[in-house]
N, C-alpha and C positions, 0 to 999 in steps of 0.2 A: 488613529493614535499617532503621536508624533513621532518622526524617525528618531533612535537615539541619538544620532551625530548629530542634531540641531544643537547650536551653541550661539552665544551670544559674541560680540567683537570685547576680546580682554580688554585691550587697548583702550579701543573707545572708551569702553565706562571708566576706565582708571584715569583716562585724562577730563573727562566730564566730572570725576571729584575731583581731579587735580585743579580744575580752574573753578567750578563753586567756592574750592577752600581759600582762593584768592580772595573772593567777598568776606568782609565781615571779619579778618584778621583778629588772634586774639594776641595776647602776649608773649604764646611762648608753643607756638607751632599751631596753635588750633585755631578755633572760630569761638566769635562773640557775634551771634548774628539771631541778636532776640525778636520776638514776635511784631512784627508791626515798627519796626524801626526802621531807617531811613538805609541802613546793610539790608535787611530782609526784602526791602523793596528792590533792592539790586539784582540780589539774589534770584528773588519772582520775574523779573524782568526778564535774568538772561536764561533760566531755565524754559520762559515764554516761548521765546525765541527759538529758542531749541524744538522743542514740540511743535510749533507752524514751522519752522523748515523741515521738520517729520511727517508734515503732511494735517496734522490734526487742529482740531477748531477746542475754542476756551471757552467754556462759563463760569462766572464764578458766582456763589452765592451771598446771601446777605453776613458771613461769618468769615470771608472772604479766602474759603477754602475754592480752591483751584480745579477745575475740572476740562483733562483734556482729551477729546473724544477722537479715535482712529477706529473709522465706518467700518460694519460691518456689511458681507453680502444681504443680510437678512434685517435691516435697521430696526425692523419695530421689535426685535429678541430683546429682552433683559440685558444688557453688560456687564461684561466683566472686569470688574474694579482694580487697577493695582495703585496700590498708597502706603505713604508714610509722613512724612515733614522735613520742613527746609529749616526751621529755627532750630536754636541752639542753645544750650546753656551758658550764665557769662563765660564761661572759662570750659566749653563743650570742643569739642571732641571733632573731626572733619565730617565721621559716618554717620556720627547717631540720624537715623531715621532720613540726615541726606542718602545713605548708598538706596533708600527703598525708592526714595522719587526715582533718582538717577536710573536705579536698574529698570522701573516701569519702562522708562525712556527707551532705554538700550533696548527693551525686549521689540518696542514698535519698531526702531532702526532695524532691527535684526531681522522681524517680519518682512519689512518693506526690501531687505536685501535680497533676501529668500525670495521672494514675489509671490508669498504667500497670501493668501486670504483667509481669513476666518468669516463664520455665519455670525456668531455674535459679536456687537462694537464690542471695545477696550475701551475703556477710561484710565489716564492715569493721572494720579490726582494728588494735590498737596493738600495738608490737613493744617488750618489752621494754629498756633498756640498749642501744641502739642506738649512744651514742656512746663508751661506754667510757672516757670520761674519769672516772664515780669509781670502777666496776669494768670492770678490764681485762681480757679486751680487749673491742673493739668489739665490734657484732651479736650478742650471747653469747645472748640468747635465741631470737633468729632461728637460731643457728649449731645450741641446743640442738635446736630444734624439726626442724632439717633434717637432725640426726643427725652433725654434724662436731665439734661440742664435745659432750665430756661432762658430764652433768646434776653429779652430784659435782665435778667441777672448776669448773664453775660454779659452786655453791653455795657452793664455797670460798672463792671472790675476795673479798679484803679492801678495804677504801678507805683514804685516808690515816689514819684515824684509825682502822683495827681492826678494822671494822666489816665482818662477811660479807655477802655478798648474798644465802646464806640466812636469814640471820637477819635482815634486812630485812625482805626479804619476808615473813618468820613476824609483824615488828613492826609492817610497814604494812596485813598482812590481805590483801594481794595474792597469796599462795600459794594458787591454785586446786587443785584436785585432779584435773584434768583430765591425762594423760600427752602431754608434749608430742611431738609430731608426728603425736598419734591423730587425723588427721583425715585426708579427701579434698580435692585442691583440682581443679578442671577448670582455672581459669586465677588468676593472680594480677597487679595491675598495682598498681606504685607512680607514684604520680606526688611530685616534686621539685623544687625548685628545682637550678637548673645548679651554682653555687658554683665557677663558674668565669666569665669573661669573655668567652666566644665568639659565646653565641646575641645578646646587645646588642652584640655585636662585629659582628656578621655582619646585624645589624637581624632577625632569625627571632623569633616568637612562640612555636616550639613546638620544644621540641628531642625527636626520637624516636629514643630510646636502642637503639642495636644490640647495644653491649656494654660491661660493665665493663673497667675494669681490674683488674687483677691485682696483687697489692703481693708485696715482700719488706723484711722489719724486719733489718737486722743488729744487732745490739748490738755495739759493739767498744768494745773497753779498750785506753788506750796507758798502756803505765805506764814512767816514768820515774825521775826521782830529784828529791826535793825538797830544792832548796837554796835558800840567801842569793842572792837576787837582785845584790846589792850585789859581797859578795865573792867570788863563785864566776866564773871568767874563761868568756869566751866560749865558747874551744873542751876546755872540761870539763865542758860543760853536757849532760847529758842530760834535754830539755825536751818532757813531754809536749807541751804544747801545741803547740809546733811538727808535732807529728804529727797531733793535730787539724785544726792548717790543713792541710797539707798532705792529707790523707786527703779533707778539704772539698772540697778543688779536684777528686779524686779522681774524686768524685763525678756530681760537677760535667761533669767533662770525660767520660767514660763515657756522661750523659745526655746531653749536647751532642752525641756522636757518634752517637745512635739518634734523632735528630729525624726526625721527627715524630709518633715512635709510642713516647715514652718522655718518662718525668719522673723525677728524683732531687734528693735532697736531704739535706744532714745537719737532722735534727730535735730532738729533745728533748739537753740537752748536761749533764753534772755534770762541775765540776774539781776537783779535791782537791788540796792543802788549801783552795783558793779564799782567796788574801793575798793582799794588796799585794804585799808583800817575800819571796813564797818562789815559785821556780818551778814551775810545773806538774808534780805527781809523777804525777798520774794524769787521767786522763780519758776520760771515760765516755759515750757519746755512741750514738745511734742514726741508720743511714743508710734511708731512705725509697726505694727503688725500685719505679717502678712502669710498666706497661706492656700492653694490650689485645691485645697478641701474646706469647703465651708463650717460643716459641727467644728473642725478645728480652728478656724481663723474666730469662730465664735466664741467657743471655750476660752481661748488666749484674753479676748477683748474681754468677757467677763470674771474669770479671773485675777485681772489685773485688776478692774474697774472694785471688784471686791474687799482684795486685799490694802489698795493703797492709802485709804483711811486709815485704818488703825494705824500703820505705819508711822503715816506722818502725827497723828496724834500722840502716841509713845513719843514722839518728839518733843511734842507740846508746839504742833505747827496745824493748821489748816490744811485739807486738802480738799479743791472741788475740779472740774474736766468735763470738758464735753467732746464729741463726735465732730469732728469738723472737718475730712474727709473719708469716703467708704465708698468701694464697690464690690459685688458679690465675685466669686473668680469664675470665669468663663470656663467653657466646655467647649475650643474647635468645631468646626463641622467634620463629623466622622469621613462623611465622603471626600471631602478638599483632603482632610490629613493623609487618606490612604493615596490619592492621586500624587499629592506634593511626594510620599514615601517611597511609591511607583515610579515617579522621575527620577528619583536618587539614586537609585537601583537599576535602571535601565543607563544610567550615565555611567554607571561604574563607581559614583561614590560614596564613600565611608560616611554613615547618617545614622543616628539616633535620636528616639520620641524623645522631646524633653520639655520642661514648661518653665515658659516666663514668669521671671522673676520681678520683670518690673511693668507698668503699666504700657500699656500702647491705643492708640488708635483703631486698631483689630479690637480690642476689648470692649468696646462703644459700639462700634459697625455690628459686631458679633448677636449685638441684641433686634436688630431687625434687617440681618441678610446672612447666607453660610459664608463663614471669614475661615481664614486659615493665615498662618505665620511660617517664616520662613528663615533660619536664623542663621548666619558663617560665625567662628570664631574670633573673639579679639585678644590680641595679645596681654596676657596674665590677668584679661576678664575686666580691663581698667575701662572705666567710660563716664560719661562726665567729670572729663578730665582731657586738659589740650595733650595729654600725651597715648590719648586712647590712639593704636594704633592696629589695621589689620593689613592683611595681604592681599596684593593682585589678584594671586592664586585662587585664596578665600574669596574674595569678591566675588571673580568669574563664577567659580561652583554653583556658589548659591542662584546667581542670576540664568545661569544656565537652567538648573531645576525651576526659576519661577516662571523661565520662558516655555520649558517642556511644559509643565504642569497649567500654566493659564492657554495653550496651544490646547491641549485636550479639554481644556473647560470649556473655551471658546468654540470651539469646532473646527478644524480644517478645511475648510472649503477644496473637493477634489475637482 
């Protein structure tokens, strides 16, 4: 078991974000450093870099997630994973899912300072397109590698301007030849930032993640009739948007009524024709539910999917929807969660079980190897957002516990 006074270099990791967040500059303190863009290749480069002067060798596979191997005494063991992602939202945050690369990093630095050895390799590893904002959907490389999305429909994904995500990748050089999921993993842990408000809510240092959530995407369409705002009388109006709000509240009220183990929301919106002067003929909108208990993330989705007809009919509007993204919510590895709980406690810091709120990379891995999460606080829980911001302090904590905690996974070599 690892001595408690193993710690990682504060410093270093805080200047290892300080100088990624150079890449990929966004407008207003953060990064715009999307999947596959000619920043993320910057990005991949200099973190490369990083890791062969740490001693470690690369593969990458055909989805052109990154895998960076520090040998262990006993090579043919299983290793032990640490991951997260280098992309970013356009207008994304320094940490998101950078502090989990970085800190993997730090923890080999901090190994190799120590001149410690473990029996099992480390990997640490970048997750392709993690956030899906310029190919949809989310996690797609993580999803490929875990066998839930297919490689061809991946490949497929366009971005707003056309662009596939195979053909990216063929253009940025990041198409390994590796077949994704050909590997073994004995354990994987991600560590994260919370992107929610709780753990500085609650004053904790370390949040130790039991379980995801679960999401379901509806897409629904109200279509109406587009008329003269002006001359068209009140009660002749068949007005999508009214069914929008109302569907909103919908929503609304459905998650209100599963507190404290559910969240909803209407998100991404299009209205057509989008006037001044004409009313709402259509509108196009996705509903966000989500929930870390499955009967409940299910109950919400049918629920809604029940109700929202009539609704918009009383209108005298259309309403149809389909499922166009879901994943069931995940359950930690019991063993990783008490070990990640056991480091926290042997460091001395303040830590509570708590479950992500939003999707990860963990959540994909989690279905064919024991995954665990690792979360610090961000300030007022802001994240996708250039003003997400967290502390050195924070940082260290968490990486500290993901260095104890992958040190007993891996084994100590005495």
């Amino acid at each position: 078991m690892p001595a408690a006074n193993m710690r990682i270099d504060s410093d270093r990791l805080w200047d290892s974000l300080e100088q990624m967040a150079q890449i990929g500059p966004g407008i207003a303190g953060g990064n715009n450093r999307q999947a596959l863009t000619d920043a993320d290749t910057e990005g991949r480069r200099l973190f490369q870099g990083w890791c062969e002067d740490a001693g470690m060798t690369m593969r990458v596979d055909q989805m052109g997630n990154m895998f960076f191997r520090h040998e262990g005494t006993e090579p043919d063991l299983d290793p032990v994973y640490i991951g997260s992602h280098l992309d970013t939202q356009p207008t994304g945050g320094r940490y998101d899912g950078v502090l989990g690369v970085l800190a993997g990093l730090e923890v080999i630095r901090a190994i190799r300072d120590m001149g410690l050895r473990t029996r099992r390799p480390i990997v640490v590893t970048n997750w392709t397109n993690e956030e899906g904002t310029r190919f949809a959907p989310a996690m797609l490389a993580s999803g490929v590698f875990a066998g839930v999305i297919d490689q061809d429909f991946a490949y497929a994904r366009k971005d707003a301007k056309g662009a596939s995500f195979g053909d990216e990748l063929a253009r940025t050089g990041w198409r390994g030849d590796e077949v994704p999921g050909d590997r073994r993993i004995h354990a994987m842990f991600e560590y994260h930032i919370e992107q929610g408000p709780i753990l500085e809510a609650e004053g904790q240092q370390i949040g130790v993640v039991t379980h995801g959530q679960g999401l379901r995407w509806i897409e629904c369409t109200v279509t109406g009739k587009g008329q003269h705002t002006g001359s068209t009388p009140m009660r002749m109006r068949r007005n999508a948007g009214r069914g929008l709000a109302q569907l909103t509240e919908l929503a609304h009220e459905i998650a209100m009524r599963h507190q404290p183990n559910a969240v909803g929301a209407i998100g991404h919106i299009d209205i057509f024709p989008n006037s001044r002067n004409i009313i709402v003929e259509k509108a196009v909108f996705t509903v966000d539910f989500r929930s870390h208990l499955l009967p409940v993330l299910l109950a919400m989705t049918e629920e809604f999917m029940a109700r929202a007809p009539a609704i918009c009919a009383d209108l005298g509007c259309e309403f149809d929807s389909q499922i166009v993204g879901q994943f069931d919510p995940p359950a930690f590895d019991p063993a990783l969660v008490k070990t990640v709980r056991a480091a926290a406690e042997r460091l001395g810091y303040r830590h509570m079980d708590i479950v992500s709120g939003a999707g990860h990379d963990a959540c994909w891995i989690n279905k064919v190897a024991p995954t665990v999460m690792i979360m610090c606080p961000c300030v007022d829980g802001l994240s996708h957002n250039e003003a997400e911001e967290i502390s050195p302090e924070w940082a260290a904590a968490g990486a500290d516990v993901l260095l104890n905690a992958v040190l007993e996974t891996a084994g100590v070599q005495a």
